[in-house]
N, C-alpha and C positions, 0 to 999 in steps of 0.2 A: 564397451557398448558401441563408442561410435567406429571402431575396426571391424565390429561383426555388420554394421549397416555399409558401408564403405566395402566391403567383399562381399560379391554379389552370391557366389558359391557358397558362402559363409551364412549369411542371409537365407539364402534357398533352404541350408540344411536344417536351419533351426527352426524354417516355417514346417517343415515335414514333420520336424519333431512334435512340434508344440498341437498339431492336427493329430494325429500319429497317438499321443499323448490326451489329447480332449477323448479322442474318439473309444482311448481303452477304458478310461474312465465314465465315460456317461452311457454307452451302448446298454450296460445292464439297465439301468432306468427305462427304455423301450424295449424291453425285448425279456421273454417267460422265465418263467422259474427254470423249466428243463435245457434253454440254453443256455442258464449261468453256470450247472456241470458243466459241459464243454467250456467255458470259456475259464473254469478253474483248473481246467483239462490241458489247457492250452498252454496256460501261464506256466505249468508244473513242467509239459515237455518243453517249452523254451525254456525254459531253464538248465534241462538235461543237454539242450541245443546248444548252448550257449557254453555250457562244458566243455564236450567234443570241438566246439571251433574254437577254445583258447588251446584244447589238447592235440589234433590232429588238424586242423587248417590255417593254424598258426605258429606250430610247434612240428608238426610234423609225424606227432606220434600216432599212429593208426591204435584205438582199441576196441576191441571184440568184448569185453569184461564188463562195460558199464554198466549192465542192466547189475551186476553184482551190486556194484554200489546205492545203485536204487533200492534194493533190498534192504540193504543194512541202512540203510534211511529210515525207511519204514519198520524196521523190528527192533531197533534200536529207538527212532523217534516213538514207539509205542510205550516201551517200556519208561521212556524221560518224559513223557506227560502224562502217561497213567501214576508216575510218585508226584506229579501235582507241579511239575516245574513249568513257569511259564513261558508261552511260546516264544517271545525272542531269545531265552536263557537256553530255552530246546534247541533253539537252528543253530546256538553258536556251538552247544554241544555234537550235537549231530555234525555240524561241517567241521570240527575237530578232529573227531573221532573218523571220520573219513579221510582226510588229511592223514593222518596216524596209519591206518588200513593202507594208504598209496604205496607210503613209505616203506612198509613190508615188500610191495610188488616193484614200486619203481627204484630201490637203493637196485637190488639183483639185477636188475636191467638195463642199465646203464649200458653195459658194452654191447647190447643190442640191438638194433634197427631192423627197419625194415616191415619182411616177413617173418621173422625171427622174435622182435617185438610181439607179433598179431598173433604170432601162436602163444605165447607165454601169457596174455592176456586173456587169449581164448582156453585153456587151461585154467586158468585163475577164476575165471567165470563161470566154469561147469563142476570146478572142486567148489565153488559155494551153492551152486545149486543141488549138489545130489549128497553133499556132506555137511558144510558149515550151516544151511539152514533149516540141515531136520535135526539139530541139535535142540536140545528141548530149552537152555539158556538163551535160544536166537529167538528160534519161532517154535519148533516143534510140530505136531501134526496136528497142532488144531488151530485153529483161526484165535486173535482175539479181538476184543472192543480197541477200537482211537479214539480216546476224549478227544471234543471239540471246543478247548478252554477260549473266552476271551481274549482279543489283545488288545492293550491298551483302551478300552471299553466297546470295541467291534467285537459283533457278534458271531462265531464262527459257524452256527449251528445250521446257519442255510450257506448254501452255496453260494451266494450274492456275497455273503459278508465273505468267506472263505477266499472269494476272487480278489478282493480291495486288499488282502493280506498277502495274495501270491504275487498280486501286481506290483508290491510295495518292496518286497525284498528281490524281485526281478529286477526291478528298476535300479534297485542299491547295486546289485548284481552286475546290471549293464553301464551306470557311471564307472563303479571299478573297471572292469574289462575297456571301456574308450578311454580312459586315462592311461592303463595297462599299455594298451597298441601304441599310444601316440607319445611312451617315454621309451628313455634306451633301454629299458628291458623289453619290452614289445621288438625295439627292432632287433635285439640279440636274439629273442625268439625268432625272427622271421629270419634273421641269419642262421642259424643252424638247423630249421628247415629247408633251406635253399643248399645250404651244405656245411655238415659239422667241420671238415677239412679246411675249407677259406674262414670260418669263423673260428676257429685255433687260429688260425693265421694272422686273423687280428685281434687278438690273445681276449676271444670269450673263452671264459671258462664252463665248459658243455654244461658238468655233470650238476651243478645248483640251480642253473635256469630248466634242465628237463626234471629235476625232482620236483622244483619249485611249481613248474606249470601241472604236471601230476598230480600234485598233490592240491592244487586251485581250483583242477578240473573234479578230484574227483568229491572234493567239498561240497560244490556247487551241486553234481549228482546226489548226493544223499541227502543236501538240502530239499532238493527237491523231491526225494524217497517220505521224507518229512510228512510233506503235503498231499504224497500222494494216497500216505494211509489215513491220512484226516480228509481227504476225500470222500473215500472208501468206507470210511469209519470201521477197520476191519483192516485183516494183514492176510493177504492174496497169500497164493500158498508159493511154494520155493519155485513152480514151474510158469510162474509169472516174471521171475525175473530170471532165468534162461537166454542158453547162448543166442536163440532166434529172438528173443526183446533186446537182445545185445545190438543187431541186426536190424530190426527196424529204428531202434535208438541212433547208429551212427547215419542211418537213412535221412534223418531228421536234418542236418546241419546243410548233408548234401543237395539236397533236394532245395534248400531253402537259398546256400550259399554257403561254402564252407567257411570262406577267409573273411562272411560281412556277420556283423554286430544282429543287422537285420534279418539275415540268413536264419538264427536264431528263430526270430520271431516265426517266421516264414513255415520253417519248418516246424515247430510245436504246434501251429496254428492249421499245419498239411494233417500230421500225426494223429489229433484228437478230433479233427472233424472228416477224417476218412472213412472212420467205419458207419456214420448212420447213412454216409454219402452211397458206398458201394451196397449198403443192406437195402439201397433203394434201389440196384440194378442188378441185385443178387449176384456181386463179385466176390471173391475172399478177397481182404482187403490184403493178404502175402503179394498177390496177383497186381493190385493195383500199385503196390507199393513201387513193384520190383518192374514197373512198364513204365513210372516216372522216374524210376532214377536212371532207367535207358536212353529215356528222352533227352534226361537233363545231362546224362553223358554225351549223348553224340551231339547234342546243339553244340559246346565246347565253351559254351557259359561259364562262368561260377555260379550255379543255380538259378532261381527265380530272380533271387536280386541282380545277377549278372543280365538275364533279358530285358527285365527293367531299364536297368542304368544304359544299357545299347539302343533299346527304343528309346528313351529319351532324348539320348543324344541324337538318335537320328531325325528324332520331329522337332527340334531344337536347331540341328541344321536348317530342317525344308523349310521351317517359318522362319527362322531370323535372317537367314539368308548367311551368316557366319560362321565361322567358327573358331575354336583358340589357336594357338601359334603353337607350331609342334614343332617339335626339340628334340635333335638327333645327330648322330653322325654322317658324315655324308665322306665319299672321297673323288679328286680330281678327275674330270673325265679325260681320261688316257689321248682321244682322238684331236684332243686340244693342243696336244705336244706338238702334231705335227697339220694343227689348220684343218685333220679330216684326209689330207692329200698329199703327205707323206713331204710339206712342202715347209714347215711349220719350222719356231726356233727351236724345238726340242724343249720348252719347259711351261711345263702344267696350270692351264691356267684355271685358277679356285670361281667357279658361281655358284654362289648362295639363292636358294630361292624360300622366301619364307610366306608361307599361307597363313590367312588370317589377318586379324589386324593384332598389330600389336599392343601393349598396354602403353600406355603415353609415358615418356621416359625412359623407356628401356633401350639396350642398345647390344648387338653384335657384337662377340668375340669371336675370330680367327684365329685359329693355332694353323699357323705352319712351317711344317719339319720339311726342309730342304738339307742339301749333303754338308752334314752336319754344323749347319746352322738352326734356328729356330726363332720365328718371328710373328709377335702378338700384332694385330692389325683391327 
């Protein structure tokens, strides 16, 4: 505790949270029955968010298939609480049984990246749309009933309680995944998306951390396939979860941030409250999707939360008048050899200029390589 008060950064983030945190929690108590769908709406795609950024903005793997996974959430979670299992014993079945499904897609693909990946994916997505789920054991061609059982004595049967349930295993969802980032598996992920080649090099071993993230990410999707037909109360037909929900699903992380926790949030929260948004200036909401994620490409952000973190830092600058001590490489100026005027002793002289103030006790290392010597200063 008193290391989190004593770091100021460390402080900041956890005021965010704990605001962040009040605010998901109480906003239903002011606000209508019909904005608590949306806000169960939300919870459900950051979840799906929250997928995608452990699988492709952490990992590196682009996929076109997830809305597949959201399917088999919902046709599978339909049939494990219509035989009366309760819902935590459902989610763990469900994100099993999706894990398991990875496995099929992600052992075969290992030796591929890329583009090569994105199509194998995108393939895997449209054999469950137009085959696995008009099999009459998945879904077949007719819709059915999603019980809305209790949990732990909350009631699921309004949307209000339904949200306080999405919120709960989101948030279990989001301590995993920032423990996740912030161990050596996180940063072996973030090495083998930066490049499987240098991370061989420092003998990770590729192929268990890309099944393992696979198979995390595609958990977390069917989890939330789960909820999305206890929503719905009812199992959408196969052409809801298609290659184009594949599509506005990996939109969600983009749009939000790909590589932030919050990016997540961001984006579920874009996703479920776009369409009563644009049905208000009569856009298809394809249209609006596909002019935010232009936007958020050429800004050159990491999405929403990337603008964020930049405006803050920038009105953080103009008011404090500060900023932190940045740390880099620099090299000799050449025209120092010779004084500028060709007059000089011929050797390079090292200026440091450090902006900022520093933190009290800290102190400068110089590394310099001269003709084969090497001298710390």
């Amino acid at each position: 505790m008193m290391a989190l008060l004593s770091d100021p950064a460390k402080r900041n983030r956890a005021i965010v949270v704990v605001l962040v945190a009040a605010a998901a929690v109480l906003w239903p108590v002011f606000t209508s029955k019909t904005i608590h769908f949306y806000g169960a709406l939300s919870a459900i795609y950051a979840l799906v968010a929250l997928s995608l950024v452990i699988l492709a903005g952490w990992t590196g793997q682009v996929s076109l298939g997830h809305a597949a996974f959201l399917g088999f959430g919902v046709y599978i979670g339909q049939k494990v609480l219509s035989a009366g299992v309760p819902v935590p014993i459902a989610v763990l079945t469900v994100a099993a049984f999706g894990a398991v499904i990875s496995l099929v897609l992600g052992i075969p693909s290992l030796r591929l990246r890329g583009v090569y990946l994105t199509i194998v994916t995108l393939a895997f997505g449209a054999a469950c749309q137009r085959y696995f789920f008009q099999l009459n054991s998945v879904r077949g061609f007719r819709s059915h009933t999603v019980p809305r059982p209790s949990v732990l004595g909350i009631s699921t049967a309004s949307d209000k309680g339904l949200y306080y349930v999405v919120l709960v295993v989101f948030a279990v969802a989001m301590f995993i995944a920032w423990n996740l980032r912030r161990s050596d598996t996180g940063r072996s992920l973030f090495a083998i998306r930066d490049s499987e080649e240098a991370a061989q090099a420092l003998a990770v071993h590729i192929a268990p951390y890309k099944i393992g993230a696979f198979a995390l990410s595609a958990a977390l999707a069917t989890t939330a396939g789960l909820f999305y037909g206890m929503l719905y109360a009812a199992t959408p037909g196969p052409d809801q979860f298609g290659i184009l929900q594949s599509f506005f699903l990996l939109a969600l992380p983009v749009v939000g941030g790909l590589e932030s926790l919050w990016g997540a949030v961001i984006g579920g929260a874009f996703l479920a409250t776009a369409q009563p948004l644009v049905n208000v200036f009569h856009i298809r909401l394809f249209l609006a999707s596909a002019v935010a994620l232009i936007l958020v490409v050429l800004s050159g952000y990491d999405g929403v939360t990337g603008m964020i973190a930049a405006l803050w830092r920038a009105v953080r600058t103009a008011v404090v008048g500060t900023e932190h001590v940045r740390y880099g490489s620099f090299v000799p100026d050449a025209a120092t050899a010779t004084n500028g005027n060709g007059n000089g002793n011929g050797k390079a002289h090292v200026r440091v200029r450090v902006l900022g103030e520093a933190v009290p006790g800290t102190f400068v290392r110089l590394r310099v390589h001269g003709a084969g010597s090497e001298d710390d200063r």
